[in-house]
C-alpha positions as CSV (number, residue, x, y, z in Angstrom):
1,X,92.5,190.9,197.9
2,X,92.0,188.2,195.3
3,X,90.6,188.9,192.1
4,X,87.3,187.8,192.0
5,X,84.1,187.4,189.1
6,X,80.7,187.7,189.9
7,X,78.7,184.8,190.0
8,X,74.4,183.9,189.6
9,X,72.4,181.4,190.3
10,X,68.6,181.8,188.4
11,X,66.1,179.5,188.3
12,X,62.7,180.3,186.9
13,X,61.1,181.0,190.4
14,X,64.3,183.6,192.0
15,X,67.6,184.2,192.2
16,X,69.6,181.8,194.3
17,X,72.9,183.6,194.2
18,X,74.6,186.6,193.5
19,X,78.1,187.3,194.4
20,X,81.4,187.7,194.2
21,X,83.6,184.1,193.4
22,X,86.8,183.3,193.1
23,X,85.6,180.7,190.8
24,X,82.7,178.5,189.4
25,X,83.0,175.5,187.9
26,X,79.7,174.3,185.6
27,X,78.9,171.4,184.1
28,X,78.3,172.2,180.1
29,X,77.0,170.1,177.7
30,X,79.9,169.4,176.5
31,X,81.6,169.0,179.4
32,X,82.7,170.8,183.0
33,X,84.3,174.3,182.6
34,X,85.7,176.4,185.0
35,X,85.3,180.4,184.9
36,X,87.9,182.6,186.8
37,X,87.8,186.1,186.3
38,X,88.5,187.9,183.2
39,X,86.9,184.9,181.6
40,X,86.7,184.8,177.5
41,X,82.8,185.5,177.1
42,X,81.5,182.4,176.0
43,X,77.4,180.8,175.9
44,X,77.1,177.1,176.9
45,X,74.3,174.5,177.4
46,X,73.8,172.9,180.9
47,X,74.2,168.8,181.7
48,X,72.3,167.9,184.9
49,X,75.1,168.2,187.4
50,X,77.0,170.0,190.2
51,X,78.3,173.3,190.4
52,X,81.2,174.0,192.4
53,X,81.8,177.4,193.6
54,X,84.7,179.1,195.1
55,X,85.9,181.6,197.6
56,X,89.3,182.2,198.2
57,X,89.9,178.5,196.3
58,X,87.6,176.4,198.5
59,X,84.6,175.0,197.7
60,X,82.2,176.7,199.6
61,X,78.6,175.9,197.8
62,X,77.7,173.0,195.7
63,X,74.4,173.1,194.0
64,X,72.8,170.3,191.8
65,X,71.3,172.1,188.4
66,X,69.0,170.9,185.5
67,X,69.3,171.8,182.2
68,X,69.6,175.4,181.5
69,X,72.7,178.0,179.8
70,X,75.7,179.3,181.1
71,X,76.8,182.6,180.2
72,X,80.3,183.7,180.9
73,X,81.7,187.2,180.4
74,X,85.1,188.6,181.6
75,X,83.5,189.7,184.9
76,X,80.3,187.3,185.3
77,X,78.9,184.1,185.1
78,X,75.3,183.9,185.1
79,X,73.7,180.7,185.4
80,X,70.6,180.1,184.2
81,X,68.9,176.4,185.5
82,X,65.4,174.9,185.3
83,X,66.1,173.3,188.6
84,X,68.2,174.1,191.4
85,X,68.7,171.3,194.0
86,X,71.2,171.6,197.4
87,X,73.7,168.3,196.6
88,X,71.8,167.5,200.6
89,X,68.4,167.3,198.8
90,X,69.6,165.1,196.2
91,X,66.6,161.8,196.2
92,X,67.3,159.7,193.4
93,X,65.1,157.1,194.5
94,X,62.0,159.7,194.4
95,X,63.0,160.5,190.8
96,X,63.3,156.9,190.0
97,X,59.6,156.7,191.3
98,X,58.3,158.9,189.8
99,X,60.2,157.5,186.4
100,X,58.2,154.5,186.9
101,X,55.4,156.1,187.3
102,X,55.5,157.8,183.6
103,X,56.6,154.3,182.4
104,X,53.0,153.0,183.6
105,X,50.9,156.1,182.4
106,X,52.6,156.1,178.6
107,X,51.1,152.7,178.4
108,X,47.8,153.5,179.4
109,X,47.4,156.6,177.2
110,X,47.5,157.3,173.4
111,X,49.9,157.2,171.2
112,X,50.8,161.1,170.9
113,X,50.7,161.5,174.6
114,X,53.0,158.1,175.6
115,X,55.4,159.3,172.6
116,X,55.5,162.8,174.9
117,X,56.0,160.9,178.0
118,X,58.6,158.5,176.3
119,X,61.0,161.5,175.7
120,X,60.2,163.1,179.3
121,X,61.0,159.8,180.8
122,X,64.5,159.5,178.8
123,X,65.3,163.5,179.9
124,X,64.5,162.3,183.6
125,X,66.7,159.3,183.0
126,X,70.0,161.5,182.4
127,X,69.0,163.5,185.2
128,X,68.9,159.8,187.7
129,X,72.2,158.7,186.4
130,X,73.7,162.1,187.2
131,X,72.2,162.5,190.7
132,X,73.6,159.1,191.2
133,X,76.7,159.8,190.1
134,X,77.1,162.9,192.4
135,X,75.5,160.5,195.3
136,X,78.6,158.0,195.0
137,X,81.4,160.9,195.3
């Protein structure tokens, strides 16, 4: 049997996954790294985008996370998103929407509030441009 690392999923409501992987690759802040097992420990920030995880070295689960941390140690990888969407639940348009939506409401609100939504709308933004991304693969 191949070696293998253990691998979850956690958003705030549950945990999505938990089990055993031949790998997991996860899209860092500063770029996508792959965990096989015995995996240096390391602590990493999310980027919106997919995670691709392996059994037996297929892809067998691809999952769309939101910000977050990724911790790796030599036999785990525990993922720790705000949001977890299936890549088949991906709507950019919706999240363009409701994009547009905030653009209206921070002009029609005070200045402390529409500074707020300014830098909600810009998070949101990376978010679109990485669904879309994933949509044209």
């Amino acid at each position: 049997m191949a070696e293998t690392t253990l691998f979850e999923l956690v958003s705030p409501e549950r945990l999505i996954i938990s089990k055993d992987v031949s790998m997991v690759v996860v899209p860092g802040s500063e770029g996508l790294f792959g965990v096989l097992p015995r995996h240096t420990s390391m602590l990493s920030a999310l980027a919106p985008g997919v995670v691709d995880i392996y059994e037996e070295g297929v892809i067998t689960e691809q999952l769309f996370v939101v910000n977050g941390f990724a911790e790796v140690t030599g036999d785990r990888c525990t993922v720790l998103a705000e949001d977890v969407i299936p890549i088949e639940d991906l709507n950019p348009d919706e999240l363009e929407e409701k994009i547009e939506q905030m653009r209206v409401d921070a002009q029609n609100t005070s200045e402390e509030t529409s500074i707020r939504l300014n830098a909600l709308i810009a998070q949101k933004e990376v978010v679109l441009q990485a669904m879309r991304i994933v949509r044209l693969k």
